[in-house]
Every structure is written in structure tokens, then in C-alpha cells.
C-alpha positions in Angstrom: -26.1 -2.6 0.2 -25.1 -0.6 -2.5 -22.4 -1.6 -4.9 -18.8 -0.8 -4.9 -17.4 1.9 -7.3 -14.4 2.4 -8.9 -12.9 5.1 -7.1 -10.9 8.0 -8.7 -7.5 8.9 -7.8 -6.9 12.3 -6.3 -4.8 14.5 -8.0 -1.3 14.1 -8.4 -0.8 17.8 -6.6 -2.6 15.6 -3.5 -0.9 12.8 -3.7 1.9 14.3 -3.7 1.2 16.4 -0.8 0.2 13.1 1.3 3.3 11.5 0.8 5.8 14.3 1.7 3.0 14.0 5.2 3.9 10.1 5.3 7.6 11.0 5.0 7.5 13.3 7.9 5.2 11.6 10.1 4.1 8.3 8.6 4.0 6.5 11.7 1.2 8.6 13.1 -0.2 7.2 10.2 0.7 4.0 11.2 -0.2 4.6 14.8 -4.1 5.8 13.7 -4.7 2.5 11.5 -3.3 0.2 13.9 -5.7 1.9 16.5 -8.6 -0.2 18.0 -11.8 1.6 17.1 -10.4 2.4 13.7 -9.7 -1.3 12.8 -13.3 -2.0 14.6 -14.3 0.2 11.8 -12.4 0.0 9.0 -10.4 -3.2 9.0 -7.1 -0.6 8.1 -6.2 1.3 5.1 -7.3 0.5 1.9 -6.9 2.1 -1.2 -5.6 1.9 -4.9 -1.6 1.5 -4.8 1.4 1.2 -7.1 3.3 -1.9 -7.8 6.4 -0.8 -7.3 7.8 2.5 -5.4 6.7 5.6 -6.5 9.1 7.7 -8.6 11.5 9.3 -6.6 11.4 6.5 -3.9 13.7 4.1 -2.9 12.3 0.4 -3.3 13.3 -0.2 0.5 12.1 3.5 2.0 11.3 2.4 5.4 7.6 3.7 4.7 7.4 2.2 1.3 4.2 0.3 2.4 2.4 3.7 2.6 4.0 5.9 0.0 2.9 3.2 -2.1 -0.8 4.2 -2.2 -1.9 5.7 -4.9 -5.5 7.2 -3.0 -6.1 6.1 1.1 -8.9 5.3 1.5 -11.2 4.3 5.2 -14.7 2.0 4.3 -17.1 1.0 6.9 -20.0 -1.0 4.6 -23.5 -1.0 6.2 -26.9 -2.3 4.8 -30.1 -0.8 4.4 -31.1 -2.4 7.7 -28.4 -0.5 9.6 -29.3 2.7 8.7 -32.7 2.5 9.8 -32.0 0.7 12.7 -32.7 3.1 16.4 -29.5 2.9 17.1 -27.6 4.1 14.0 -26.8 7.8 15.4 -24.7 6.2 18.5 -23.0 3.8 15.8 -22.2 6.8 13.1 -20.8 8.9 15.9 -18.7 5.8 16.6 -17.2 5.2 13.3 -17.0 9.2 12.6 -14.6 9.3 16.2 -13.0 6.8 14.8 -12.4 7.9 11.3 -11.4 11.7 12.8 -7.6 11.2 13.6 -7.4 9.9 9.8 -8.7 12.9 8.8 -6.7 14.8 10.3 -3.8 13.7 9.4 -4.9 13.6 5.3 -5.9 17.5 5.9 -3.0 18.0 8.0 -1.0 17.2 4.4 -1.3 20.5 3.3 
């Protein structure tokens, strides 16, 4: 298994960008991490976040649990074994179906 890195945070121009998304449509959001397959997958949403609100937030924003996130972020950790195992294509193709409507919506930002 390879080792965790520190990961960078995007842009401010993209963060930005994702949370005006979460304002208008966070509970798509919502909806695709709280979907089966992408739990299966993923366990949720992970990624850096802020202690408090972001500026220019209200502490109680009804989607304050998501503007929060500094980067969003969806892991699915494999080992070595599982990558050379026969039946990793049908198991990527899984977790990339999964991971697609959380794409989406992080392209859709723009």
C-alpha cells in the first residue's frame, strides 16, 4: 500500500467556485455521498476543512458542513494484491461508476 500524502489545497479561485455549487445545489452533494455504491467505495467525503465557517458564511448556513471543506476529496485504498488480482478491471469500473456523479458535480462548479 502506498503511503498517504499530504494533499494540497486547490486554489482559492476553485474553492471558491465549489462552494457557490454547494450553495445552489449542495444537497445533490449530499444525495451522491450518501449514495450506496459511493459509500461502498469511499466511506463519504473526506477532505481538509476549516474550523470554523468560511469567510463570508454564516456559522449556522444550513450547508455549513460542506462549505466547510477546504479541498473534497473521494479515496478508495487498495493494496498491491488488488491490483493484480483478475478481477481488478470489473472492481475499477465499479468504484469509477461510483465516483462519476461526484465528478460531475466538482466539474459542474464551473
Amino acid at each position: 500500500m502506498f503511503p498517504r500524502r499530504r494533499r494540497a489545497s486547490p486554489p482559492s479561485d476553485w474553492t471558491a467556485a465549489i462552494r457557490r455549487a454547494i450553495e445552489r445545489d449542495g444537497n445533490r452533494l449530499r444525495k451522491i455521498a450518501g449514495a450506496r455504491d459511493f459509500k461502498k467505495y469511499f466511506g463519504g467525503l473526506s477532505g481538509e476543512q476549516l474550523k470554523t465557517a468560511p469567510r463570508g458564511y454564516a456559522k449556522d448556513h444550513p450547508k455549513i458542513d460542506l462549505l466547510r471543506y477546504k479541498s473534497l476529496v473521494a479515496v478508495h485504498d487498495l493494496k498491491d494484491q488488488d491490483v493484480t488480482d483478475k478481477g481488478f478491471l470489473g472492481h475499477a469500473a465499479k468504484v469509477f461508476k461510483a465516483m462519476k456523479p461526484f465528478e460531475d458535480f466538482l466539474n459542474g462548479a464551473w
